[in-house]
N, C-alpha and C positions, 0 to 999 in steps of 0.2 A: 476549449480550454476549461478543466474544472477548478474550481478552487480551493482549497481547503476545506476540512470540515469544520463546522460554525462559521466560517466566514461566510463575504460576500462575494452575489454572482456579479457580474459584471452591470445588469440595472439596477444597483445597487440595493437590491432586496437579500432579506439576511434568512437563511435556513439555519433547520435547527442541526446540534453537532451530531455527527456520525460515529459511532462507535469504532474503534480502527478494530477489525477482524482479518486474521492471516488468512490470503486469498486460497494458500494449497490446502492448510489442516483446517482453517476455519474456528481458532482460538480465540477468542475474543483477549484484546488488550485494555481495554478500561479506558476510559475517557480522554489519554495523548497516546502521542506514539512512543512507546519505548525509545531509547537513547541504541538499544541491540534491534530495535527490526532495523528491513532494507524496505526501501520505499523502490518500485519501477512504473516508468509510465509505457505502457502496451497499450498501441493503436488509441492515443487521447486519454487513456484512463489510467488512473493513479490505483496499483497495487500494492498493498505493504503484506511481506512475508517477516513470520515471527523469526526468532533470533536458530532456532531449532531447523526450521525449514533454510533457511538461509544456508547455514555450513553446513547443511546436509548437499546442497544445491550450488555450491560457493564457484565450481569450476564452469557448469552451464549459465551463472549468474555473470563470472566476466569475462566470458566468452560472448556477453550480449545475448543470448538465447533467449526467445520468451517463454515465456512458463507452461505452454502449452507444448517444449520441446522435452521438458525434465518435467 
């Protein structure tokens, strides 16, 4: 299980925050996650696509596809 970024892992030791970056284009989103990306967890790990990749991708997205399908 990962946790959020800035948060804590579960020994409760704290890392530092992770910039949220769109997994397909690779855009950096700035210090939270937009209110428009889509967050997916593929095989334990947390994905977030920007709002652009998303409705481009919206049908393979809830069709459950993983990103490595579209």
């Amino acid at each position: 299980m990962t946790s959020p970024p800035g948060g804590s892992d579960q020994d409760g030791s704290t890392r530092e925050p992770q910039p949220f970056v769109c997994a397909r284009c690779g855009i950096p989103a700035g210090d939270s996650q937009p209110a428009t990306w889509t967050c997916s967890v593929e095989n334990g790990t947390r994905q977030y696509f920007c709002d652009v990749c998303s409705r481009q991708n919206l049908r393979a997205i809830e069709g459950r596809l993983d990103s490595a399908w579209w």
